[in-house]
PLY file of the C-alpha trace (Angstrom):
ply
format ascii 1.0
element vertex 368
property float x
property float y
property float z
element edge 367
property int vertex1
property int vertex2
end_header
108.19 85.35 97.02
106.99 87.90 99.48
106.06 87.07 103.19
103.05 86.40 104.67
103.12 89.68 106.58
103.64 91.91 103.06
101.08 89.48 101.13
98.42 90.07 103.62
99.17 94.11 103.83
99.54 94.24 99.91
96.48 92.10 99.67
94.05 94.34 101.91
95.88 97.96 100.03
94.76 95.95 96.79
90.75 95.75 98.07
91.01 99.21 99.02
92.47 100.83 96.31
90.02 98.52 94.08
87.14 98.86 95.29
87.86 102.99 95.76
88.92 103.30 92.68
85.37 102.92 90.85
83.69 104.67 93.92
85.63 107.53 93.29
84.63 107.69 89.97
81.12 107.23 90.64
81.26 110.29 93.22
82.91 112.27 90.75
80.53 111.62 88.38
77.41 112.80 90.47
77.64 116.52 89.81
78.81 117.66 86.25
81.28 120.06 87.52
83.56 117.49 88.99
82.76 115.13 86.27
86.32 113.60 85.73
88.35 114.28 82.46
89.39 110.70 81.48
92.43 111.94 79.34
93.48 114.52 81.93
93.30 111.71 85.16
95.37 108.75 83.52
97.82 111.04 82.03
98.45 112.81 85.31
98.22 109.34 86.69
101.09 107.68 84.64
102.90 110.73 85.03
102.88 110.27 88.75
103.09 106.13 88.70
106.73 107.19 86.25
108.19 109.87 89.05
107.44 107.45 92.09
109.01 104.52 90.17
112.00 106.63 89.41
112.54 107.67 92.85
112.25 104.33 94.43
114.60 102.81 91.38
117.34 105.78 92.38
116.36 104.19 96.31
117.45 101.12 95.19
120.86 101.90 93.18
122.11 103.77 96.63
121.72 107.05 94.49
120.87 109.22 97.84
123.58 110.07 100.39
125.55 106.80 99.28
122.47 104.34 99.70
120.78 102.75 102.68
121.82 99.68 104.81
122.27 98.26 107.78
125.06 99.86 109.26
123.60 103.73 107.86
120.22 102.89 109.39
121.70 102.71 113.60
123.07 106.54 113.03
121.38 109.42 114.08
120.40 112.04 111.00
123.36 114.15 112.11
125.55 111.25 111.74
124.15 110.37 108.52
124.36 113.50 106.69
127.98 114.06 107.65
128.90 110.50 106.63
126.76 110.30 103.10
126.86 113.69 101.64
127.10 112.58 98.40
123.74 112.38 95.85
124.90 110.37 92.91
122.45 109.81 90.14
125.04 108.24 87.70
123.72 104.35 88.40
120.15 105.92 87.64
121.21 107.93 84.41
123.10 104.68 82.99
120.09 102.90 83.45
117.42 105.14 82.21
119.62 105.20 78.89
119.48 101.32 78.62
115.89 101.81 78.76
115.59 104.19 75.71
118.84 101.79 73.95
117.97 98.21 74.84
115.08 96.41 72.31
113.37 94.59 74.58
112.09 97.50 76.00
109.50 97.58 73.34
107.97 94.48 74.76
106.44 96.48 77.67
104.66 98.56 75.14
102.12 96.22 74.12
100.74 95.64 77.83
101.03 99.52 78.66
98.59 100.09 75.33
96.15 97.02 76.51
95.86 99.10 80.33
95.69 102.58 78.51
92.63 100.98 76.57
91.37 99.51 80.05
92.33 103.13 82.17
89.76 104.84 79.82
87.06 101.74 79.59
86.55 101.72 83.39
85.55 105.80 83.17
83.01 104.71 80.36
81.70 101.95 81.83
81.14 103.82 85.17
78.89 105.91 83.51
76.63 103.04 82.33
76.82 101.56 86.11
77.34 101.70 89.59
80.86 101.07 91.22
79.42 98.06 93.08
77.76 96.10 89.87
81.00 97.31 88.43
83.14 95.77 90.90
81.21 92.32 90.87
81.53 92.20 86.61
85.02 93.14 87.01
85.71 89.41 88.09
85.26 88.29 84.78
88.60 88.91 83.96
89.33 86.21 86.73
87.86 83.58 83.69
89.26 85.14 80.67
92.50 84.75 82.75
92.31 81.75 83.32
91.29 80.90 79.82
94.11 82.86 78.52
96.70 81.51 80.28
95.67 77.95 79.05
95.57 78.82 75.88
98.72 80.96 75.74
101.06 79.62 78.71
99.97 76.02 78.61
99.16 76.72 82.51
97.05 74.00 83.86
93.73 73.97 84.99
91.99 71.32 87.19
88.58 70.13 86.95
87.43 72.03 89.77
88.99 75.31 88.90
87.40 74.72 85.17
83.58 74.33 87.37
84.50 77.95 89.44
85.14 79.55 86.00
81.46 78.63 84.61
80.49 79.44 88.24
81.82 82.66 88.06
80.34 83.33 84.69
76.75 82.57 86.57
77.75 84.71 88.67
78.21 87.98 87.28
75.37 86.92 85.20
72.68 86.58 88.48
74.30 90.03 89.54
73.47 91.65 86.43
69.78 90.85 85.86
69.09 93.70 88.22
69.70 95.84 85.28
67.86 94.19 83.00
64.32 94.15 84.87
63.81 97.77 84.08
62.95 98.33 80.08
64.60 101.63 80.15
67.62 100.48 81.08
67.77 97.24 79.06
69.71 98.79 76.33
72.52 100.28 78.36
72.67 97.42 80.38
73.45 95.19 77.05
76.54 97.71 76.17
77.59 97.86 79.29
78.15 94.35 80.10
79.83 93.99 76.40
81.70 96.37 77.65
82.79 94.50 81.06
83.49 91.53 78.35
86.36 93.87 76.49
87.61 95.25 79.53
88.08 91.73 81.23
89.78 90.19 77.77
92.22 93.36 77.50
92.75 93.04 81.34
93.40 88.83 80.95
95.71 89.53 78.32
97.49 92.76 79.87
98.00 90.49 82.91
99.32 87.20 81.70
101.32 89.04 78.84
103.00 90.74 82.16
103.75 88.21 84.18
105.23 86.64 81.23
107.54 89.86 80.65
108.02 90.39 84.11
108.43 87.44 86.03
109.35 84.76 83.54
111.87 86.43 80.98
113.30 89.53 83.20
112.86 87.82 85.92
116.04 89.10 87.95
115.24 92.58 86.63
114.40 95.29 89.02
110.97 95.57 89.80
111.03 99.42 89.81
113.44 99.23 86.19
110.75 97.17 84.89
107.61 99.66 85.98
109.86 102.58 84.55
109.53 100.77 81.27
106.06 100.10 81.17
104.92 103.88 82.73
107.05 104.84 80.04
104.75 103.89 77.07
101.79 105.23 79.61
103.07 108.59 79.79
103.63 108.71 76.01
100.30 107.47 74.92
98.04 108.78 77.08
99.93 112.34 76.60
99.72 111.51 73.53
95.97 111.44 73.48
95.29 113.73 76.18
96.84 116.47 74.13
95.45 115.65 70.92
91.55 115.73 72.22
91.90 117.96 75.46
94.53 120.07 75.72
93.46 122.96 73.68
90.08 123.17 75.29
91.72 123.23 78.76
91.48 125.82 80.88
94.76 124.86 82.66
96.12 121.58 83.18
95.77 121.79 87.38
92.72 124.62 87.70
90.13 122.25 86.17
91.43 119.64 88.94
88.79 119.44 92.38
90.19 117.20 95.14
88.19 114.25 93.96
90.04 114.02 91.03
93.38 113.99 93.04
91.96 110.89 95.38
91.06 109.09 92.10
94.77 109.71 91.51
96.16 108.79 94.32
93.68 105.57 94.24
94.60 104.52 90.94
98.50 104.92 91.29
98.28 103.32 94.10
96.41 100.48 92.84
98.95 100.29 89.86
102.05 99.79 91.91
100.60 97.46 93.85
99.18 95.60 91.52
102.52 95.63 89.71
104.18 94.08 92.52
101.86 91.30 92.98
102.58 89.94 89.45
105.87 90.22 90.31
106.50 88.65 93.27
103.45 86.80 94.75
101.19 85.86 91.94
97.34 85.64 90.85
96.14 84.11 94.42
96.95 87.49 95.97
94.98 89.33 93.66
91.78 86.73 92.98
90.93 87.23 97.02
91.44 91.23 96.94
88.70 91.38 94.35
86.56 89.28 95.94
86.48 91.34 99.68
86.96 94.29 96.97
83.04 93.66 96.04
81.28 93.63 99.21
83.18 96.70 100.78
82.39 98.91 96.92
78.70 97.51 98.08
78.83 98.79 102.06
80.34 102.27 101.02
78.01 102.73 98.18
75.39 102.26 100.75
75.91 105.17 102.61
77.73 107.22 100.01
75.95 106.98 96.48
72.57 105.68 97.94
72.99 102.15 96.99
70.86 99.60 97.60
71.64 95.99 96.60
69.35 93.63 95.30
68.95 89.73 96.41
70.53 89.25 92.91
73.06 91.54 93.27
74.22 89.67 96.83
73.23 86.12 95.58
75.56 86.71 92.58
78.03 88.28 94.50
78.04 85.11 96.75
78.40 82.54 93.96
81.77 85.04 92.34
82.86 84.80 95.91
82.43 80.71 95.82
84.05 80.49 92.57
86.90 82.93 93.27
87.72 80.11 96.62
87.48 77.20 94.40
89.71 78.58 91.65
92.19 79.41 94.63
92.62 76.50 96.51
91.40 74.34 93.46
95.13 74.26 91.84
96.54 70.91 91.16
98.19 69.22 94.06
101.93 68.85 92.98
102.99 66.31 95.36
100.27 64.18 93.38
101.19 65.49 90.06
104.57 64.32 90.69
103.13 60.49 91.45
100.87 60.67 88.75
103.93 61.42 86.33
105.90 58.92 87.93
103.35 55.88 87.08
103.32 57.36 83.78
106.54 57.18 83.16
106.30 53.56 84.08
104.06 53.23 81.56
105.83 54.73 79.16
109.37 53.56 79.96
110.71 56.74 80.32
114.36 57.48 82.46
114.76 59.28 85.73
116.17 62.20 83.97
112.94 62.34 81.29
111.01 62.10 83.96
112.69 65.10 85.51
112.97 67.24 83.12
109.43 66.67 82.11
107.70 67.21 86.03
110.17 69.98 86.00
108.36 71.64 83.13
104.84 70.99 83.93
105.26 72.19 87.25
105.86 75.72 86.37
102.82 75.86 84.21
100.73 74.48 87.42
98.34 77.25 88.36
0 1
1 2
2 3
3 4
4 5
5 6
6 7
7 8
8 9
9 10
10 11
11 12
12 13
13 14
14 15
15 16
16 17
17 18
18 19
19 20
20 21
21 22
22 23
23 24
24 25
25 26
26 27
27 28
28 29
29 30
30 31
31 32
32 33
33 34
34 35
35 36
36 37
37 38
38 39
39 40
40 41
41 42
42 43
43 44
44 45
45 46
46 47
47 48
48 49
49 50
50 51
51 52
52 53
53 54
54 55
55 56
56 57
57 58
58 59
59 60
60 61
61 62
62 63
63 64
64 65
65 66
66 67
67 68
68 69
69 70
70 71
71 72
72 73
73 74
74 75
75 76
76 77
77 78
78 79
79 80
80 81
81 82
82 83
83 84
84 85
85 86
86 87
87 88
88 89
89 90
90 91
91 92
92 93
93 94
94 95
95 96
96 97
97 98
98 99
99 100
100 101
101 102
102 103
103 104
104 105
105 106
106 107
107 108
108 109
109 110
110 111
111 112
112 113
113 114
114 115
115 116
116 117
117 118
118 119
119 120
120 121
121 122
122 123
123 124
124 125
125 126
126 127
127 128
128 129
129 130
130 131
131 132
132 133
133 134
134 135
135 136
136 137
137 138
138 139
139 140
140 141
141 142
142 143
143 144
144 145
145 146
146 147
147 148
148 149
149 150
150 151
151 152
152 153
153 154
154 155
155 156
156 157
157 158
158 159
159 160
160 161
161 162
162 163
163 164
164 165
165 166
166 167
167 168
168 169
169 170
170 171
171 172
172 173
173 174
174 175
175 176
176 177
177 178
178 179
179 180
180 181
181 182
182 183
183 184
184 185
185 186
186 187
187 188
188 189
189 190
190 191
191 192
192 193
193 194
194 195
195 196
196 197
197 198
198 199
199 200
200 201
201 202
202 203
203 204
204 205
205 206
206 207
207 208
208 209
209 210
210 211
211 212
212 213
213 214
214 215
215 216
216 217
217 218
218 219
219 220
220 221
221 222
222 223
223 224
224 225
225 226
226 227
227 228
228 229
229 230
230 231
231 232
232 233
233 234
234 235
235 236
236 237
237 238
238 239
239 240
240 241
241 242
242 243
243 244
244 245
245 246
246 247
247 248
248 249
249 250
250 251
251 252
252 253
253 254
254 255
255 256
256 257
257 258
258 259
259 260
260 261
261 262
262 263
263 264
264 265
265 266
266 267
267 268
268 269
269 270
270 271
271 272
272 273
273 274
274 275
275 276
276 277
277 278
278 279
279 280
280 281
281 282
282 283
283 284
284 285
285 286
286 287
287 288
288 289
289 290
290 291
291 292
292 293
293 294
294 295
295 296
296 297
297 298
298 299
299 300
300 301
301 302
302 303
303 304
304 305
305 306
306 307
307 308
308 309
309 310
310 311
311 312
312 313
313 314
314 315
315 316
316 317
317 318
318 319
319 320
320 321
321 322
322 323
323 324
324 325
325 326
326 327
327 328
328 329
329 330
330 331
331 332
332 333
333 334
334 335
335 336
336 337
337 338
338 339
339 340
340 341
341 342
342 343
343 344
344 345
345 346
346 347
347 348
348 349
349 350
350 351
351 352
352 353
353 354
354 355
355 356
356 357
357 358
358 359
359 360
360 361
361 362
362 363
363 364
364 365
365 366
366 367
């Protein structure tokens, strides 16, 4: 588990890099010369997300000047060089070819196809809408979460985090009808939002299928080792794509590229990595309260930036995600409870001390 100090920092970079990614977008897509090319941005993205991973997993091994620690970090950088001179990637290499040798690596492929799908939904989507309607939709993918997870992980759900689920679908409901009130826009508004409904399944099931890679059966695995893998499949598909449908009317990989399109790079690699190492290490709470400051600061920049301005349904259903996104948090079954509950039952039922372990033991890990 991360600190408090880390959760809170990763948890505000996480709203940022949220809520910027989609603005970007929308900025980008104002004027048709910077219009982003969807193929282009998430390959150049996963290429990027693979590189930093790499160099951070070579960090880790000690593959630079010996490795960091403790006693390397009180010397000066004169000190330093003379006493770690050596750059050794063999620890890196032997890994990397474990990667490309080792079967289970295949089992990050199937959540690096379900984000390549969702990388190059959210550019489609943010044509049909604005970044802060986006944003507020978005949280649907809290409920199909949770929904997946119950069905698939046999995580448990209390009654009131069951009520902020329907609340949340109300929500994102109230916040669409602004949409809807205009005739011309009624039919985009109707793909769009079956649109946000594929995007937040393939997001639900991207994200529990990765924590259950990640953090339940490699869970000792190197974070970074584990990225590597999935950025790997990224890089391949999207290349893949991007130089199936784009490449050969390119005028050059980089001299198509404005600086907008290197923010939404930076924005959505950042948001990756992040996001990668919440899963990891602190969980879905983390993420759940991100998205929900992530929708009211997309709405105060779009404001000023893309001439935005909300609607009362737009903030009233913005309000009720924000009221169901609490109540899922704190809504979680109380285990000290759970574990008296189990203990009358097993008076009822006559079960041992050890059943009784082994059975709160299980249960409790599938407590949300």
């Amino acid at each position: 588990m991360m600190r408090n100090s880390s959760t809170i920092l990763l948890s505000f970079l996480l709203c940022v890099f949220n809520a910027s990614e989609s603005l970007l977008v929308g900025i980008a897509n104002l004027k048709q010369e910077t219009k982003p090319n969807s193929t282009k941005i998430i390959f150049l993205v996963e290429l990027v997300k693979i590189i930093i991973s790499m160099i951070l997993f070579s960090v880790e091994l000690g593959c630079f000047s010996g490795g960091i620690s403790h006693e390397t970090t009180t010397l000066s950088f004169s000190q330093y060089r003379k006493s770690n001179s050596i750059i050794n990637f063999a620890p890196l290499i032997r890994s990397l070819k474990s990667v490309f040798t080792d079967s289970t690596t295949l089992l990050f492929g199937i959540p690096a196809m379900a984000y390549f799908i969702n990388n190059n939904l959210i550019f489609l989507i943010l044509n049909l809408m604005n970044p802060p309607t986006f944003t507020v939709l978005s949280n649907l993918k809290i409920l199909t979460t949770g929904l997946f997870s119950y069905i698939f992980l046999n995580r448990i759900l209390s009654t009131t985090q069951w009520i902020s689920l329907i609340l949340l679908f109300i929500g994102t409901t109230v916040a669409q009808i602004q949409f809807s009130s205009e005739g011309a826009y009624e039919f985009t508004s109707s793909f769009g939002l079956l649109l946000i409904f594929l995007f937040a399944s393939i997001s639900a099931g991207a994200s529990v299928y990765t924590e259950y890679v990640m953090k339940d059966k490699f869970g000792n695995e190197s974070i970074h080792l584990q990225n590597i893998k999935l950025y790997l499949f990224g890089v391949l598909l999207n290349g893949l794509v991007y130089f199936t449908l784009s490449y050969q009317s390119d005028d050059g990989f980089f001299l198509t590229l404005y600086p907008i399109h290197y923010a939404i790079v930076i924005s959505v690699c950042s948001l990756g990595l992040i996001t990668s190492a919440i899963i990891k290490y602190s969980g879905s709470i983390t993420k759940v309260y991100a998205n929900s400051l992530a929708m009211f600061f997309s709405g105060f920049v779009c404001y000023f930036a893309l001439e935005f301005s909300p609607t009362i349904n737009f903030f009233l259903g913005a309000l009720i995600c924000c009221l169901s996104i609490h109540m899922y948090s704190t809504g979680g079954l109380d285990q000290n409870n759970f574990i008296k509950s189990k203990e009358l039952e097993s008076d009822y039922l006559g079960l041992t001390n050890n059943d009784l372990e082994e059975n709160v033991r299980f249960e409790k890990k599938n407590i949300l």
